[in-house]
C-alpha positions as CSV (number, residue, x, y, z in Angstrom):
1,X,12.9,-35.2,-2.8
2,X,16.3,-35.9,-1.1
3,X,16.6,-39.0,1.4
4,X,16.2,-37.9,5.0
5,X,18.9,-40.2,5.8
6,X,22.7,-40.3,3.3
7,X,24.9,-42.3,5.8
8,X,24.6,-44.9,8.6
9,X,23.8,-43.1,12.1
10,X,25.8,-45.7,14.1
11,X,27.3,-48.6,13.8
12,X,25.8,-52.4,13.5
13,X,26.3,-55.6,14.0
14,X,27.3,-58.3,11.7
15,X,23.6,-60.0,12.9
16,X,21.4,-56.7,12.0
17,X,23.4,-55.8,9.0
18,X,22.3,-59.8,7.7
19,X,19.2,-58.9,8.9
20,X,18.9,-55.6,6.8
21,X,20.0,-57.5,3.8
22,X,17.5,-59.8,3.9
23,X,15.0,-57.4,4.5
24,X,15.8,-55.4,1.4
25,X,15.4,-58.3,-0.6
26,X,11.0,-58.5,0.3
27,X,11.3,-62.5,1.2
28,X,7.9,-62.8,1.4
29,X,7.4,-61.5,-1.8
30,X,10.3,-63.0,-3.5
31,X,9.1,-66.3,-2.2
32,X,6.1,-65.9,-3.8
33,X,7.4,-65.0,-7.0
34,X,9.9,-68.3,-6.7
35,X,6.5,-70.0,-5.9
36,X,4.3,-68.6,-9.0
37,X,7.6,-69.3,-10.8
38,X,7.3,-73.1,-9.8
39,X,3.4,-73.4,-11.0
40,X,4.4,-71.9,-14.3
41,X,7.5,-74.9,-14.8
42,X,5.3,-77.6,-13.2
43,X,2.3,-76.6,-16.0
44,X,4.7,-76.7,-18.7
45,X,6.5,-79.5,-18.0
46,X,3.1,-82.0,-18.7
47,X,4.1,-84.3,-15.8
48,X,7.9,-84.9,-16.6
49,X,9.9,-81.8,-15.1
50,X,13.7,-81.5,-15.3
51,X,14.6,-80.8,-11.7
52,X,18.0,-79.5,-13.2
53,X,16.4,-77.0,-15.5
54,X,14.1,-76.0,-12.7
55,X,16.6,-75.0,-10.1
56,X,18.2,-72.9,-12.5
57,X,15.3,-71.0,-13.4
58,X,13.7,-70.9,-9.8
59,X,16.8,-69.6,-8.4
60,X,17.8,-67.2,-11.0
61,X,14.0,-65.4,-11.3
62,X,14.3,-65.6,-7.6
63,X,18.0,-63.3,-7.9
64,X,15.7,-60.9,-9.9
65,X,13.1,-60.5,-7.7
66,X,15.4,-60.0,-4.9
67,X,17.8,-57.3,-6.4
68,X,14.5,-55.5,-7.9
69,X,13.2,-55.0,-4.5
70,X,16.1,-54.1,-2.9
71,X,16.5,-51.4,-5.7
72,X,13.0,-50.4,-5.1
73,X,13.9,-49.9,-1.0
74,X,17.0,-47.6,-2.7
75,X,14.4,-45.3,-4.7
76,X,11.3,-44.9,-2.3
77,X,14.0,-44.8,0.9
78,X,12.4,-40.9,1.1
79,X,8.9,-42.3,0.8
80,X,9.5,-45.0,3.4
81,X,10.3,-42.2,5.6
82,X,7.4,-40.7,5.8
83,X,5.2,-44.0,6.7
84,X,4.6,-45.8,9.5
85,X,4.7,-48.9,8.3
86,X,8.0,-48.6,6.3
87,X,9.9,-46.1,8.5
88,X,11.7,-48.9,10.3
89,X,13.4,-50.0,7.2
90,X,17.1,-50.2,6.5
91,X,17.6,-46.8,4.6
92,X,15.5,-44.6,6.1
93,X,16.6,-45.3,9.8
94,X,20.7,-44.8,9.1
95,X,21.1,-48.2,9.6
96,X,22.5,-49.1,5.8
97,X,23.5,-46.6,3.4
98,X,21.9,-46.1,0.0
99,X,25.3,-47.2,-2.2
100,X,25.3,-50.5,-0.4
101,X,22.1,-51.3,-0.9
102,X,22.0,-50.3,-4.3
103,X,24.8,-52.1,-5.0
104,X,23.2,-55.1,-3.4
105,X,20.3,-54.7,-5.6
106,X,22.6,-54.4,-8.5
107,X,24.5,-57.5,-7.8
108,X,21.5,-59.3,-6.7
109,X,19.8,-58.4,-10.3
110,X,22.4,-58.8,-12.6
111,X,23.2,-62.2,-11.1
112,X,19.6,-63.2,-11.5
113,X,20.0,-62.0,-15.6
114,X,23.0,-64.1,-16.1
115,X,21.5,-67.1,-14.4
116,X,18.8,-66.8,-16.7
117,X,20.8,-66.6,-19.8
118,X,23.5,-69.1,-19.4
119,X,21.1,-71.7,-17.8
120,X,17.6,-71.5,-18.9
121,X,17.0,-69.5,-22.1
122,X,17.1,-66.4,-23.7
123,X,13.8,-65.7,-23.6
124,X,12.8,-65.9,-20.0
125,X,16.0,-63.9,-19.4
126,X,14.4,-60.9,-21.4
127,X,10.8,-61.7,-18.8
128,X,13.1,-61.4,-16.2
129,X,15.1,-57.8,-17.7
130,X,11.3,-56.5,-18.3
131,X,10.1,-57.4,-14.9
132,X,13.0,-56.0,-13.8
133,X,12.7,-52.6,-15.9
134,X,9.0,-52.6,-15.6
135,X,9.3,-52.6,-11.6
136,X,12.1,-50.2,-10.9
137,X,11.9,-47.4,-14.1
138,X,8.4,-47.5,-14.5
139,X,6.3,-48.6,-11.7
140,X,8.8,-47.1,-9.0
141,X,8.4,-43.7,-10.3
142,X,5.1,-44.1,-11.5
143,X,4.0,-44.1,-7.7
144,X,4.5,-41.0,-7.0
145,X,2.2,-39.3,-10.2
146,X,-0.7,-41.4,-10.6
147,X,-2.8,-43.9,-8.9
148,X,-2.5,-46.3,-12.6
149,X,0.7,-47.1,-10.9
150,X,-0.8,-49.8,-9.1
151,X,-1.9,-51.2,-12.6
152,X,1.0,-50.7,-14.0
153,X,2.8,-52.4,-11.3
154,X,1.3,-55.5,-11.5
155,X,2.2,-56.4,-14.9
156,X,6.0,-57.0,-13.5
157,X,4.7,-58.9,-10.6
158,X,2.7,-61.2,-13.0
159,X,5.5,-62.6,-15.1
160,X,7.4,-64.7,-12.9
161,X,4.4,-67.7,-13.9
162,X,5.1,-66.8,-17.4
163,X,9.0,-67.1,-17.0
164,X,8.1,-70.5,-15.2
165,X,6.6,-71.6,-17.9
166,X,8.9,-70.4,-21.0
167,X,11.7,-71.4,-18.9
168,X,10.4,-75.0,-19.9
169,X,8.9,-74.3,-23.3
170,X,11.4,-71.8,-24.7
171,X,8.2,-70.3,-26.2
172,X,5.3,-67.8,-25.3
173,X,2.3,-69.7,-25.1
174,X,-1.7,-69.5,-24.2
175,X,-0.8,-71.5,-21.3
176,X,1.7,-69.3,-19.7
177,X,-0.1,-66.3,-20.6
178,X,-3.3,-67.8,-18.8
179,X,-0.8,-67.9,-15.6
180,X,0.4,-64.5,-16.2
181,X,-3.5,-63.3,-16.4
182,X,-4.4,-64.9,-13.0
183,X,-1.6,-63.3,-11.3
184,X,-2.5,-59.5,-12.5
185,X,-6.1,-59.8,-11.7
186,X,-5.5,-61.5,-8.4
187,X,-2.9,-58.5,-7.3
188,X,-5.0,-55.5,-8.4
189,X,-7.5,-56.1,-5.2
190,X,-5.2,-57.7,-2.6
191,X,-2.8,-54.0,-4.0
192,X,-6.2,-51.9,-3.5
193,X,-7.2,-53.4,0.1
194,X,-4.2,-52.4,0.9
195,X,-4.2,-48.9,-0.1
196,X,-7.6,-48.1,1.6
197,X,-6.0,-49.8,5.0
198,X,-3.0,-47.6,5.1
199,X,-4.2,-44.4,3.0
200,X,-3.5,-41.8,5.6
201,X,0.3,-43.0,5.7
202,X,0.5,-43.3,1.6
203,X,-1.2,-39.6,1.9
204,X,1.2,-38.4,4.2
205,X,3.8,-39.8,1.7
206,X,2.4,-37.7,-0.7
207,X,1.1,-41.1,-2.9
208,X,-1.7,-41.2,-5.2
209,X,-3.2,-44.2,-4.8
210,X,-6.6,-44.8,-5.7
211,X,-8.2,-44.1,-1.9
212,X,-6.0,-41.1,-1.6
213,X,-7.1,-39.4,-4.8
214,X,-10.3,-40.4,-4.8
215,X,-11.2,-40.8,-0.7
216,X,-14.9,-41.6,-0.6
217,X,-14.0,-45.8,-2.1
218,X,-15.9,-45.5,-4.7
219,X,-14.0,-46.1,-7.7
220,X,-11.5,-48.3,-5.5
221,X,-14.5,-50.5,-4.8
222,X,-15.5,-50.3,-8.4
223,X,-12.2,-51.8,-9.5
224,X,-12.1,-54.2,-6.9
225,X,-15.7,-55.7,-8.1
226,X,-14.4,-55.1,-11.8
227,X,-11.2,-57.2,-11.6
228,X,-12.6,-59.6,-8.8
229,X,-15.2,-60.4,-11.4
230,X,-12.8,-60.6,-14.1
231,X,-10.4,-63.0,-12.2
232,X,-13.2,-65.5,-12.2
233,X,-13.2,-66.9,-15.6
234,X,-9.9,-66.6,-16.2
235,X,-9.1,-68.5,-13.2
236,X,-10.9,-71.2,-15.1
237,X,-9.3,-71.3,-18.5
238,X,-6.5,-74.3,-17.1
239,X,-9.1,-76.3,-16.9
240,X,-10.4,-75.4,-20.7
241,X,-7.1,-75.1,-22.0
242,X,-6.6,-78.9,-20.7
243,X,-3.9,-78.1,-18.4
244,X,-6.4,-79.2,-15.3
245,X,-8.9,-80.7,-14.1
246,X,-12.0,-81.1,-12.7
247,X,-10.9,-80.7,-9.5
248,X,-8.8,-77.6,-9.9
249,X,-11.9,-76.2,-11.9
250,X,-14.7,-76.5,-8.8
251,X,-12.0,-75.5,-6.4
252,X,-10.8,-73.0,-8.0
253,X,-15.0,-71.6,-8.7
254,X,-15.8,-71.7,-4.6
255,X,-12.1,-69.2,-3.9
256,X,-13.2,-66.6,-7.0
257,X,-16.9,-66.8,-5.5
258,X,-15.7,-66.4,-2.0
259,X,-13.2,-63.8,-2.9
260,X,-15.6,-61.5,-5.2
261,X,-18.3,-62.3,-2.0
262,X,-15.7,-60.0,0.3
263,X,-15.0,-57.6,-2.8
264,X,-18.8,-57.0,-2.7
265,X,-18.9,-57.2,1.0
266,X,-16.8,-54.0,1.1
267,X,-18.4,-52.0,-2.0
268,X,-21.4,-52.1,0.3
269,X,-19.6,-50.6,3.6
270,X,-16.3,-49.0,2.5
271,X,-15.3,-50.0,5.9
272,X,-11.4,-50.4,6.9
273,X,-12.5,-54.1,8.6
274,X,-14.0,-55.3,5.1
275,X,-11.2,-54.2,3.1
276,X,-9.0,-56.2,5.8
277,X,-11.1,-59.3,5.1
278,X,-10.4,-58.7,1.4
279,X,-6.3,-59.0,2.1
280,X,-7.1,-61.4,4.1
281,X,-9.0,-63.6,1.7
282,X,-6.7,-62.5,-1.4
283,X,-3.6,-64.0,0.9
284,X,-5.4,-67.0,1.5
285,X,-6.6,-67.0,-2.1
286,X,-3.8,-67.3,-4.1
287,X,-1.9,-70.3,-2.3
288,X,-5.0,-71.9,-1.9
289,X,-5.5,-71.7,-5.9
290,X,-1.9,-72.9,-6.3
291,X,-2.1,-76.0,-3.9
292,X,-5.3,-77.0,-5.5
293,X,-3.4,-76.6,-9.4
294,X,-0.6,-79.1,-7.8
295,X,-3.0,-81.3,-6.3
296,X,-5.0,-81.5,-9.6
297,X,-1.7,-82.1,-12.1
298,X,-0.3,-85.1,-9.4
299,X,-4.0,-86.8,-8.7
């Protein structure tokens, strides 16, 4: 499918065209993934972390995750068209045209690589290119075929905790793949709450996500109980694996209780308000598991 939209309609300011810019780059998102990022070097670093080292790798998995999503608003600008709730982005109101943001995106990931390379190590660089990859050849596309996409998808969002820690280590280890574990099963029902929200628009799209495909919620409440459940003990595993403490282990219990409680909670209705509550709670879950890691490693 073509884009509805090949060149800017009018012109714009210097202000909205910053604006745009930004907005290609998902900051909420890519702060996250800084964030994650951050837990992963902190972990690693077993109380003694080289700031230096650190800024380097915060800001060049940060240059990833920016350029990836602003190639990701080049290849679904026909997509965000047709929904309400991305319609009002850059591409597919005229406002920016696709070359420019794709060679934003570029620019934005290639940076990001190099960073990676010349100032962490080798190793996280390649986390990075297969985030990177994984996101824009694979989960990009993916979208539009099958509903696994959404699977799929989050293994690239999981990886910036495991490139937090290898930046430190230089090695793949339990520890970082523990991080990377949390992350994946923590997206897939925050990712599915979101798809029974907004179904009509990702049907009107033309996407097969789970709701869409399968309307009556069954078999997205099913995967919401199944990785909701899953999430809970290996949530727990930094506490086994020695990396935290008591504290982190009975917080971190009550959130996966809580959070499986409204995964249940909409199994039982299939109701748009209960799969609200579950974004809701998966929002406030993940920070709140975060803080409660930090708070554990500096007590």
């Amino acid at each position: 499918m073509s884009s509805p939209v090949a060149i800017e309609s009018k012109p714009v300011t210097l202000g909205v065209r910053l604006a745009d810019l930004v907005e290609l780059t998902k900051p909420r998102i890519t702060l996250m993934v800084v964030l994650t990022a951050l837990i992963g070097i902190l972990l690693s670093s077993g109380g003694s972390v080289d700031w230096g080292l650190a800024i380097h790798a915060l800001f060049g998995t940060g240059l990833v995750a920016a350029g990836s999503a602003a190639l990701n608003h080049v290849l679904e600008r026909d997509l965000d068209a047709l929904m309400e709730r991305t319609a009002d982005r850059p591409l597919p109101t005229g406002r920016m045209r696709p070359d420019t943001a794709l060679l934003f995106g570029v620019g934005l990931a290639v940076a990001g690589l190099l960073e990676l390379t010349l100032a962490v190590n080798l190793l996280t660089a390649l986390l990075g290119a297969i985030a990177l990859a994984g996101y824009i050849f694979v989960y990009t596309p993916m979208k539009r075929i099958s509903s696994l996409a959404t699977v799929v998808g989050a293994i690239p969002g999981a990886l910036p905790p495991l490139m937090g820690w290898t930046a430190v280590s230089d090695r793949l280890e339990l520890g970082g793949v523990v991080l990377f574990a949390i992350l994946f099963l923590w997206q897939l029902p925050h990712f599915l709450a979101i798809a029974w929200m907004c179904r009509e628009d990702y049907s009107r799209a033309g996407i097969p996500v789970l709701p869409v495909v399968e309307p009556d919620g069954r078999s997205t409440a099913r995967q919401m109980l199944l990785y909701g459940a899953a999430l809970l003990p290996v949530s727990l595993m930094p506490t086994v694996l020695g990396l935290t403490g008591s504290t982190y282990f009975l917080g971190t219990l009550a959130l996966g209780c809580f959070f499986l409680a409204v995964c249940v909670s909409f199994a039982l209705s299939f109701s748009t308000d209960a799969a609200r509550r579950v974004l809701l709670v998966s929002v406030l879950y993940l920070p709140a598991v975060l803080v409660v890691m930090v708070l554990d490693r500096v007590a």
